[in-house]
PDB file with SEQRES, HELIX, SHEET and CRYST1 records, atoms N, CA, C and O in Angstrom:
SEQRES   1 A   62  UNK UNK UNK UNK UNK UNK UNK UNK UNK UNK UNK UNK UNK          
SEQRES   2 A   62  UNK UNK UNK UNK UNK UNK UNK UNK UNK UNK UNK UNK UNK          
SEQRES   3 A   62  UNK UNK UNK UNK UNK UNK UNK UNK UNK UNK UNK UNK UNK          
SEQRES   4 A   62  UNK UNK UNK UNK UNK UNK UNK UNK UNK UNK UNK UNK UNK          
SEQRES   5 A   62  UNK UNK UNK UNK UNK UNK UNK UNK UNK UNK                      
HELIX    1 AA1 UNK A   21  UNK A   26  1                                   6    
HELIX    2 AA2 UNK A   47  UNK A   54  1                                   8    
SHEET    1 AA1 2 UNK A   2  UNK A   4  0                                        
SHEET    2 AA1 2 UNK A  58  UNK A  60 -1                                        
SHEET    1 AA2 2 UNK A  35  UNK A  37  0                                        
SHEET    2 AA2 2 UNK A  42  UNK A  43 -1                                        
CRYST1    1.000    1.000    1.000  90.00  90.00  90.00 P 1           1          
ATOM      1  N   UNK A   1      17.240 -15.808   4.329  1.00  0.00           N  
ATOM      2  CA  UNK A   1      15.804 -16.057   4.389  1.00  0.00           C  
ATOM      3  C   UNK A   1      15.144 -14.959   5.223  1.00  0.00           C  
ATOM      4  O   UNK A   1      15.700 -14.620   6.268  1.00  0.00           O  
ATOM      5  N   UNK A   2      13.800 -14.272   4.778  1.00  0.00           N  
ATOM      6  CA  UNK A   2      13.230 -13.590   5.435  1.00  0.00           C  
ATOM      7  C   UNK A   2      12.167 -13.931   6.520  1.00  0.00           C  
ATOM      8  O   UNK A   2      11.335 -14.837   6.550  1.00  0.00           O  
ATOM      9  N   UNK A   3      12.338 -13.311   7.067  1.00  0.00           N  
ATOM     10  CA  UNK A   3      11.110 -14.493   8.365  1.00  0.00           C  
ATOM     11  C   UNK A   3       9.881 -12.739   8.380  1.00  0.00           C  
ATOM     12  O   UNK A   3      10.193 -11.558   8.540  1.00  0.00           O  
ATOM     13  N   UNK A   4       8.626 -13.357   8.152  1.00  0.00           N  
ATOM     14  CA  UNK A   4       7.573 -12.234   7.766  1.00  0.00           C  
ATOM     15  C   UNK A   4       6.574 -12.171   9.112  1.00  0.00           C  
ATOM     16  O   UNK A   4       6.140 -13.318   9.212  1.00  0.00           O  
ATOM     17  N   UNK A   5       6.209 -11.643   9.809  1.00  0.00           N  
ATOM     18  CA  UNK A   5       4.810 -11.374  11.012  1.00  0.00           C  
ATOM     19  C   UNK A   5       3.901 -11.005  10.581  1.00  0.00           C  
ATOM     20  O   UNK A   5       3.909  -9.941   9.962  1.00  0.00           O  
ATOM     21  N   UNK A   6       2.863 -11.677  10.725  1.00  0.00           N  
ATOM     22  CA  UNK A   6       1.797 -11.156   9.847  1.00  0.00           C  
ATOM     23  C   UNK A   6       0.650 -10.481  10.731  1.00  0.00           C  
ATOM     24  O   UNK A   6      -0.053  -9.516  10.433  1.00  0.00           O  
ATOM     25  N   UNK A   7       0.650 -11.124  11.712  1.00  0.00           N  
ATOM     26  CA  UNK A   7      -0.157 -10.797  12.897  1.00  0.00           C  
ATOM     27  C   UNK A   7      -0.220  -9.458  13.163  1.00  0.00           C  
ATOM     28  O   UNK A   7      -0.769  -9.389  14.263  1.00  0.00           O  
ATOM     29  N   UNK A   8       0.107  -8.023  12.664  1.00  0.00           N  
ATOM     30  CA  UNK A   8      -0.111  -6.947  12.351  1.00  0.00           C  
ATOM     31  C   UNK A   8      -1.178  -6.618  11.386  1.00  0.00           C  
ATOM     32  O   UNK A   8      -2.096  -5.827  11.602  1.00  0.00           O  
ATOM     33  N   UNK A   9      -0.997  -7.240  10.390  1.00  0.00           N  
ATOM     34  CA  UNK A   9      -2.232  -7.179   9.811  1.00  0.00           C  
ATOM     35  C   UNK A   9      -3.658  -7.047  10.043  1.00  0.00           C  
ATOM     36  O   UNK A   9      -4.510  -6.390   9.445  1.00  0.00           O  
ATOM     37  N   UNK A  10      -3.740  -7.992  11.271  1.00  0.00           N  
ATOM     38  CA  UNK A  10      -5.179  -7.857  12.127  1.00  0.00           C  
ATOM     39  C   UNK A  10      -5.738  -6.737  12.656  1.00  0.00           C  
ATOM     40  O   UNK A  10      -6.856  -6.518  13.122  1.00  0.00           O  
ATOM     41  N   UNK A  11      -4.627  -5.967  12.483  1.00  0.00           N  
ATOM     42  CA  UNK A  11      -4.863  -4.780  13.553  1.00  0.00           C  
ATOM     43  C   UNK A  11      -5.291  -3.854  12.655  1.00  0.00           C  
ATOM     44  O   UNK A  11      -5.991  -2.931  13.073  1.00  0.00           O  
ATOM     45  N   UNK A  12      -5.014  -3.918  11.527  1.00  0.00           N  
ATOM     46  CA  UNK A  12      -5.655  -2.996  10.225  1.00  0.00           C  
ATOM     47  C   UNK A  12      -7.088  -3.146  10.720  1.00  0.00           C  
ATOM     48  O   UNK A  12      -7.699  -3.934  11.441  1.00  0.00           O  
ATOM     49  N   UNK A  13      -7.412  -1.821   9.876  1.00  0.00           N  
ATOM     50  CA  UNK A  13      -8.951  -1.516   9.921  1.00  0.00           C  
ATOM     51  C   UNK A  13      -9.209  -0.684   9.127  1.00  0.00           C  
ATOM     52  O   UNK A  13      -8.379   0.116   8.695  1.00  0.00           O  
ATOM     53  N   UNK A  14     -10.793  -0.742   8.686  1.00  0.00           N  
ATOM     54  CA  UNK A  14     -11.184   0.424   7.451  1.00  0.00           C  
ATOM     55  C   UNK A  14     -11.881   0.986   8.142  1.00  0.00           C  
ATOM     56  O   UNK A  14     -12.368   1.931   7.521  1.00  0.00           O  
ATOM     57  N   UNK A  15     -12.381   0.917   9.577  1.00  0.00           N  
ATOM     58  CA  UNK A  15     -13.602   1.335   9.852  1.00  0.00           C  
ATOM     59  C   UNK A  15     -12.951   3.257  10.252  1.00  0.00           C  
ATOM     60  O   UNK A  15     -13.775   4.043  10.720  1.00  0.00           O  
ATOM     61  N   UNK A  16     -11.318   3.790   9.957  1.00  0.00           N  
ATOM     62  CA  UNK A  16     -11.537   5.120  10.152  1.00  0.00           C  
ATOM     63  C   UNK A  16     -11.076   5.259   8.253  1.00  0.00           C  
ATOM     64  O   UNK A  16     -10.370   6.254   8.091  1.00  0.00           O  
ATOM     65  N   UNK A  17     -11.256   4.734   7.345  1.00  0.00           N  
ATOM     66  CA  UNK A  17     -11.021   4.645   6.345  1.00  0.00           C  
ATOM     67  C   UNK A  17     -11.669   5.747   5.235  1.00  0.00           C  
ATOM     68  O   UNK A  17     -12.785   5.595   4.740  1.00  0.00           O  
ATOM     69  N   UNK A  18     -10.799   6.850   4.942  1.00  0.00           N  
ATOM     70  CA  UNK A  18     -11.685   7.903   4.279  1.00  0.00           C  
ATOM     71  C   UNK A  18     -12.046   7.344   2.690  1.00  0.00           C  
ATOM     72  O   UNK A  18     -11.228   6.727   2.008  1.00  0.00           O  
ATOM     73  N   UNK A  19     -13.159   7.618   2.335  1.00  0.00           N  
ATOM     74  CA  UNK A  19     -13.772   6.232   1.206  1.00  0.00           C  
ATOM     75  C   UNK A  19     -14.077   7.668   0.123  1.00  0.00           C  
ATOM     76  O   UNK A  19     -14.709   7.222  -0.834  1.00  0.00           O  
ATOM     77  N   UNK A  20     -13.839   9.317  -0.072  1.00  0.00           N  
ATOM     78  CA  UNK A  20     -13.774   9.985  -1.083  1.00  0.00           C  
ATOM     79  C   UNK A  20     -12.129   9.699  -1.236  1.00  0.00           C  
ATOM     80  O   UNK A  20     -11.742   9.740  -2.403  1.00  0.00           O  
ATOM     81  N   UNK A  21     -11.206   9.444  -0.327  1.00  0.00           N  
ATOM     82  CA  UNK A  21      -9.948   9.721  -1.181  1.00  0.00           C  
ATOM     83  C   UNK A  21      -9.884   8.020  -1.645  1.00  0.00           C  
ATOM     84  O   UNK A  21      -9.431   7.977  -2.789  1.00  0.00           O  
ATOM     85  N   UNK A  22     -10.143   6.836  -1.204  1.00  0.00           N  
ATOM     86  CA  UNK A  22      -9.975   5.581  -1.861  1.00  0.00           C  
ATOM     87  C   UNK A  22     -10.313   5.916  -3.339  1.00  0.00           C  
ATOM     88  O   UNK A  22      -9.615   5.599  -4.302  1.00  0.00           O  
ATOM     89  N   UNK A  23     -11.879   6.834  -3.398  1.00  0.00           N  
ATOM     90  CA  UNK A  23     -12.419   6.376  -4.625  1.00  0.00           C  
ATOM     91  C   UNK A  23     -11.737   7.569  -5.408  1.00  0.00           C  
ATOM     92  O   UNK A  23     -11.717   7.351  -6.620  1.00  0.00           O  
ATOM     93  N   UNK A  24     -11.259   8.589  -5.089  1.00  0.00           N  
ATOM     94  CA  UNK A  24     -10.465   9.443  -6.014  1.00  0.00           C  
ATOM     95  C   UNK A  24      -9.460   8.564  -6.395  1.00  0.00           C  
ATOM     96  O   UNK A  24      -9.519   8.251  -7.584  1.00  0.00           O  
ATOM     97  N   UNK A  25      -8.160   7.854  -5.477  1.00  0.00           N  
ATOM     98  CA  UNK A  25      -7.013   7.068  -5.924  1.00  0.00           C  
ATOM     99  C   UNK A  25      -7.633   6.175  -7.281  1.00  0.00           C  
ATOM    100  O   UNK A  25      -7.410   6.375  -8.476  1.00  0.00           O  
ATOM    101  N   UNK A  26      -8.634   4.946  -6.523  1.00  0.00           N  
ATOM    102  CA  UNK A  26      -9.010   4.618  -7.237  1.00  0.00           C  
ATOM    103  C   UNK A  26      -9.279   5.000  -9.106  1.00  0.00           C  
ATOM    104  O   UNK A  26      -8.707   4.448 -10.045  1.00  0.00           O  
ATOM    105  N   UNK A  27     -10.128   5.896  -9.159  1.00  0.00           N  
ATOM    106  CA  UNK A  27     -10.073   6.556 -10.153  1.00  0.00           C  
ATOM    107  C   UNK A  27      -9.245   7.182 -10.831  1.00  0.00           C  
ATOM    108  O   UNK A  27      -9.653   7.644 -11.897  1.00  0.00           O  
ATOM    109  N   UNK A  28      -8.083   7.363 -10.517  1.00  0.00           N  
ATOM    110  CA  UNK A  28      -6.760   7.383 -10.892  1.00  0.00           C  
ATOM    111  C   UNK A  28      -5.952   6.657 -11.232  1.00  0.00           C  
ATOM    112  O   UNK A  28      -4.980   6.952 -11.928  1.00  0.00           O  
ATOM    113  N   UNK A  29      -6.262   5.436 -10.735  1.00  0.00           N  
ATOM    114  CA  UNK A  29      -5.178   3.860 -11.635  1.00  0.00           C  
ATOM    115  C   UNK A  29      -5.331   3.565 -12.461  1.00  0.00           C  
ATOM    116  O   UNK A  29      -6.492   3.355 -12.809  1.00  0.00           O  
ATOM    117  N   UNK A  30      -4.093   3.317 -13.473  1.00  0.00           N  
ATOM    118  CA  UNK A  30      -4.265   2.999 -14.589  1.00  0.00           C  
ATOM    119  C   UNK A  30      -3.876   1.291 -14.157  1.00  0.00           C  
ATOM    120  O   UNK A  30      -2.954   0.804 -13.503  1.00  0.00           O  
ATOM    121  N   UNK A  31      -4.981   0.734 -14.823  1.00  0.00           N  
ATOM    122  CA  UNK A  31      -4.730  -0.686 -15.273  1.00  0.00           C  
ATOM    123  C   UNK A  31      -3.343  -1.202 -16.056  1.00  0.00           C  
ATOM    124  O   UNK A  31      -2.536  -2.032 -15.638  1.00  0.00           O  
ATOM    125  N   UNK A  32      -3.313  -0.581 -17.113  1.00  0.00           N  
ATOM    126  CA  UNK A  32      -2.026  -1.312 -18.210  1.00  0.00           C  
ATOM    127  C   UNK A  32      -0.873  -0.842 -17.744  1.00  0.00           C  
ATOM    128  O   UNK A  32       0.154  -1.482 -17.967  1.00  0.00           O  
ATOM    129  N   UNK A  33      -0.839   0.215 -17.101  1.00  0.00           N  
ATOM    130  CA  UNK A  33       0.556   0.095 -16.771  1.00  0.00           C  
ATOM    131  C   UNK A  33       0.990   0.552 -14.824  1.00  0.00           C  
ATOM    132  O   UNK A  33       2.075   1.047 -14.520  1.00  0.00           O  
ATOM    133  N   UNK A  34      -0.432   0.148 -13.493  1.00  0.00           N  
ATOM    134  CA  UNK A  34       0.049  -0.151 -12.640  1.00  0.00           C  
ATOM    135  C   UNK A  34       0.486   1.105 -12.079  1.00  0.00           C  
ATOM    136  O   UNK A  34       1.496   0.999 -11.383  1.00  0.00           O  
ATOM    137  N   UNK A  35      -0.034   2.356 -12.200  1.00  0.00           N  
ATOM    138  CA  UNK A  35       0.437   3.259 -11.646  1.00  0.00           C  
ATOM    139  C   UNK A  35      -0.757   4.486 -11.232  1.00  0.00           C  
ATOM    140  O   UNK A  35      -1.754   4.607 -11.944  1.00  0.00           O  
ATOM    141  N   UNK A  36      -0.634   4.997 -10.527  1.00  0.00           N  
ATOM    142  CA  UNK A  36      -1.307   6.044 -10.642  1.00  0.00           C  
ATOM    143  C   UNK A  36      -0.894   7.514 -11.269  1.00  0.00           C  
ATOM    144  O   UNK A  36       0.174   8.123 -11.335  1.00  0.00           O  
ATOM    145  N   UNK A  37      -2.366   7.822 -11.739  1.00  0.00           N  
ATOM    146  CA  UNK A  37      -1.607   9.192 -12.984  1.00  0.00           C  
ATOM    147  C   UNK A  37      -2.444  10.770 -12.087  1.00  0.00           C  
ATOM    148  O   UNK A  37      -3.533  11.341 -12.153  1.00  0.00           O  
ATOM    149  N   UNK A  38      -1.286  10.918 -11.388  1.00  0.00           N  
ATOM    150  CA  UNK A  38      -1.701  12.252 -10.761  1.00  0.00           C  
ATOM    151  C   UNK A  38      -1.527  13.459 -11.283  1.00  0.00           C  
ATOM    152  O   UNK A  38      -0.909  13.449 -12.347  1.00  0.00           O  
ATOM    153  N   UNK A  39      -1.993  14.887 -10.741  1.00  0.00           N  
ATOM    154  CA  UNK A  39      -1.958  15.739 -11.952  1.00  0.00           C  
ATOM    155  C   UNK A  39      -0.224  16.222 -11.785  1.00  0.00           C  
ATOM    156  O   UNK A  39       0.019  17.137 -12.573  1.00  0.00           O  
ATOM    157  N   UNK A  40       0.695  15.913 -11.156  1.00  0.00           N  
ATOM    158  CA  UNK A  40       2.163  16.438 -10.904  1.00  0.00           C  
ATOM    159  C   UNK A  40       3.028  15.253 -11.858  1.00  0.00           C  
ATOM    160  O   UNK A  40       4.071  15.553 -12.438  1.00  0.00           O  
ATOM    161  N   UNK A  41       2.550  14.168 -11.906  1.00  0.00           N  
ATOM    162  CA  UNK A  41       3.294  13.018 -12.128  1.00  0.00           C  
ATOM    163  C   UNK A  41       2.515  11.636 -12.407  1.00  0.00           C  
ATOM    164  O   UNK A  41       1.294  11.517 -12.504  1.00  0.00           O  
ATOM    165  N   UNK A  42       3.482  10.612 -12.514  1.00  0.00           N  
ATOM    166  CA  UNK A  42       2.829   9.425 -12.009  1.00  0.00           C  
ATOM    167  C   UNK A  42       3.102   8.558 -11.154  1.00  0.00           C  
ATOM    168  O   UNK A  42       4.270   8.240 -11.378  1.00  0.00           O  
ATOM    169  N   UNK A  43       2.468   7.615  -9.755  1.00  0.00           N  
ATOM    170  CA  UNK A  43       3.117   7.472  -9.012  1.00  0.00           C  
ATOM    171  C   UNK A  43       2.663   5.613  -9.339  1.00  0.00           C  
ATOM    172  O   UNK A  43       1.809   5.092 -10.056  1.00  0.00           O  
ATOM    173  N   UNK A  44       3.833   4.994  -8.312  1.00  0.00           N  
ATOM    174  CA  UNK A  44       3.422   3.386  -8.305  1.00  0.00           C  
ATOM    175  C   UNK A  44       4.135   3.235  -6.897  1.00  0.00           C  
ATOM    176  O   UNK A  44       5.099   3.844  -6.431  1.00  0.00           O  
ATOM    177  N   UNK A  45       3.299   2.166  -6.342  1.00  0.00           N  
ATOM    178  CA  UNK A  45       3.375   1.675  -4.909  1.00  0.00           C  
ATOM    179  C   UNK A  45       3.848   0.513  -4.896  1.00  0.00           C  
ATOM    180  O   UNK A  45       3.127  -0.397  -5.308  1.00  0.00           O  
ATOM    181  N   UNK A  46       5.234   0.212  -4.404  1.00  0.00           N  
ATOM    182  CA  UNK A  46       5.738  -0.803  -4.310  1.00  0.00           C  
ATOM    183  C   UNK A  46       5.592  -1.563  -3.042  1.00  0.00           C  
ATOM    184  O   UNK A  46       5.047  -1.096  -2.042  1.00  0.00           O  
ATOM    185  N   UNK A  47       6.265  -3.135  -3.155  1.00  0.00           N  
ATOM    186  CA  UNK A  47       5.503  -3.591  -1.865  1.00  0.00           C  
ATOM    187  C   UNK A  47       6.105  -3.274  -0.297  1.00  0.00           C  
ATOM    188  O   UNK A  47       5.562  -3.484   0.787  1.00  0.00           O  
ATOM    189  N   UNK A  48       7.605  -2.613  -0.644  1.00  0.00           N  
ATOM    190  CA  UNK A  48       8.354  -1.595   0.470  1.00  0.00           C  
ATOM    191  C   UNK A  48       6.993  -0.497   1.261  1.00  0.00           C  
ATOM    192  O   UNK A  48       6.670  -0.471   2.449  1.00  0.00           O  
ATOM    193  N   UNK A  49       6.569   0.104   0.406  1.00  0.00           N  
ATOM    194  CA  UNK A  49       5.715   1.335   0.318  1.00  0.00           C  
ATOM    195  C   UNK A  49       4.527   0.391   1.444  1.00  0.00           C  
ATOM    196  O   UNK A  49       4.230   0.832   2.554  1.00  0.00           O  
ATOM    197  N   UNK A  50       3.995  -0.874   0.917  1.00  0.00           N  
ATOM    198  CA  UNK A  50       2.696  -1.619   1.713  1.00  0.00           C  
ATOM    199  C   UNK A  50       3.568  -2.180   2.868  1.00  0.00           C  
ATOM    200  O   UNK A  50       3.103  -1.861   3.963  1.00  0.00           O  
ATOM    201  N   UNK A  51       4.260  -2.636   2.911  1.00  0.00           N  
ATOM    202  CA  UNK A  51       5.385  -2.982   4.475  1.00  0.00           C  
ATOM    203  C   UNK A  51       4.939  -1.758   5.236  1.00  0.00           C  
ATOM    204  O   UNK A  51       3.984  -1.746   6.012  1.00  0.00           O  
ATOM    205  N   UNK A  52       6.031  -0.306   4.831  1.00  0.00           N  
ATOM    206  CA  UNK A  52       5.835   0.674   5.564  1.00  0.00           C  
ATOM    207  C   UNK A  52       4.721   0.932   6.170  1.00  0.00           C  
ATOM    208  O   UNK A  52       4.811   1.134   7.381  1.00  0.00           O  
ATOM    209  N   UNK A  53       3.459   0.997   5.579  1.00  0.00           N  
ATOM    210  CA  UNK A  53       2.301   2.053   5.481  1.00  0.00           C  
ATOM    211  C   UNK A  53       1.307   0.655   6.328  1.00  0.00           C  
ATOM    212  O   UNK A  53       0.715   1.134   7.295  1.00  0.00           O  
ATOM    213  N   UNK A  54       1.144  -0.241   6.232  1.00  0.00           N  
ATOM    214  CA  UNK A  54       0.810  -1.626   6.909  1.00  0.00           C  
ATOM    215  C   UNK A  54       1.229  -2.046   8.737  1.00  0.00           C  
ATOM    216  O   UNK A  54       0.650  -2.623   9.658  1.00  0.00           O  
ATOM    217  N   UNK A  55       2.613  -1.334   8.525  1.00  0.00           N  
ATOM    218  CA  UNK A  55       3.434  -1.666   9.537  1.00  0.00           C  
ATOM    219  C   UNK A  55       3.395  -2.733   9.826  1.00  0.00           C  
ATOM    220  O   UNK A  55       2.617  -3.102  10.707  1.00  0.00           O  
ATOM    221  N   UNK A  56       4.559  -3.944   8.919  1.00  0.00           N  
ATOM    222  CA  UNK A  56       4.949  -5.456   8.948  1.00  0.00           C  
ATOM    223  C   UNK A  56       6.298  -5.380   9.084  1.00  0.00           C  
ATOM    224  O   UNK A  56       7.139  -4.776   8.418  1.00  0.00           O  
ATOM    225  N   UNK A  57       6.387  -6.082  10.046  1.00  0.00           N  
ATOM    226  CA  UNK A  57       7.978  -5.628  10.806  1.00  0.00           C  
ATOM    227  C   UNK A  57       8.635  -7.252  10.038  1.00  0.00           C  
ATOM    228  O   UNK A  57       8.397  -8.422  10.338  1.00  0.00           O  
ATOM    229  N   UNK A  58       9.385  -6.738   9.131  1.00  0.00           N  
ATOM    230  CA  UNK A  58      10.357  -7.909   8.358  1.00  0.00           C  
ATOM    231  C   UNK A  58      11.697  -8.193   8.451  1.00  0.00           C  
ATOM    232  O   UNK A  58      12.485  -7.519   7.788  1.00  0.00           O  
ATOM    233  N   UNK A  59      12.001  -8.882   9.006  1.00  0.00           N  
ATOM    234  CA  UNK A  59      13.513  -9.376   9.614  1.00  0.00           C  
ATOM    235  C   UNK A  59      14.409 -10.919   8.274  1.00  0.00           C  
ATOM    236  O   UNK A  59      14.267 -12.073   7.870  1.00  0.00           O  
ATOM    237  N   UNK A  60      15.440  -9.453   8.157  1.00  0.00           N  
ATOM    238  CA  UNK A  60      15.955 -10.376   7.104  1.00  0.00           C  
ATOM    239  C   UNK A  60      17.408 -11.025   8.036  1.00  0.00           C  
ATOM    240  O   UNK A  60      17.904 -10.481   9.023  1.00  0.00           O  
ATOM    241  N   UNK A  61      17.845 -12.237   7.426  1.00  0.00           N  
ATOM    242  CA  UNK A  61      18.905 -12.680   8.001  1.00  0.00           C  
ATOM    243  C   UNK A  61      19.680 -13.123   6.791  1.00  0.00           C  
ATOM    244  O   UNK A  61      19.149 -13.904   6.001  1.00  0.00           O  
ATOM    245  N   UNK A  62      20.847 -12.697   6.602  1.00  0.00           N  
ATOM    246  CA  UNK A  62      21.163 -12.877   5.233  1.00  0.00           C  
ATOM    247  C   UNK A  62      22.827 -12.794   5.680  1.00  0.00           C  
ATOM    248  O   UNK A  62      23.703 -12.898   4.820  1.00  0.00           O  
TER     249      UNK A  62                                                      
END                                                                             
């Protein structure tokens, strides 16, 4: 079972949030297939990727 902290979350903020690169990403997702289509590749963000980048410290006991 994984035991999750969420109380990191709070600490997020948009207020230093650069809002030309949101709306470039943005404009880059494709709906049907969940990825973004950059000009090198295509990329998709898994929920490892939102752990990391979030910083949610997840403790597995297994």
């Amino acid at each position: 079972m994984q035991k999750l902290s969420l109380p990191p979350l709070m600490s997020c903020s948009y207020d230093f949030a650069d809002y030309m690169l949101i709306s470039t990403f943005t404009e880059m997702w494709q709906l049907e297939t969940n990825t973004f289509h950059l000009p090198f590749s295509e990329m998709t963000i898994t929920l490892d990727d939102v752990r990391i980048l979030l910083q949610i410290p997840v403790d597995s006991k297994q």
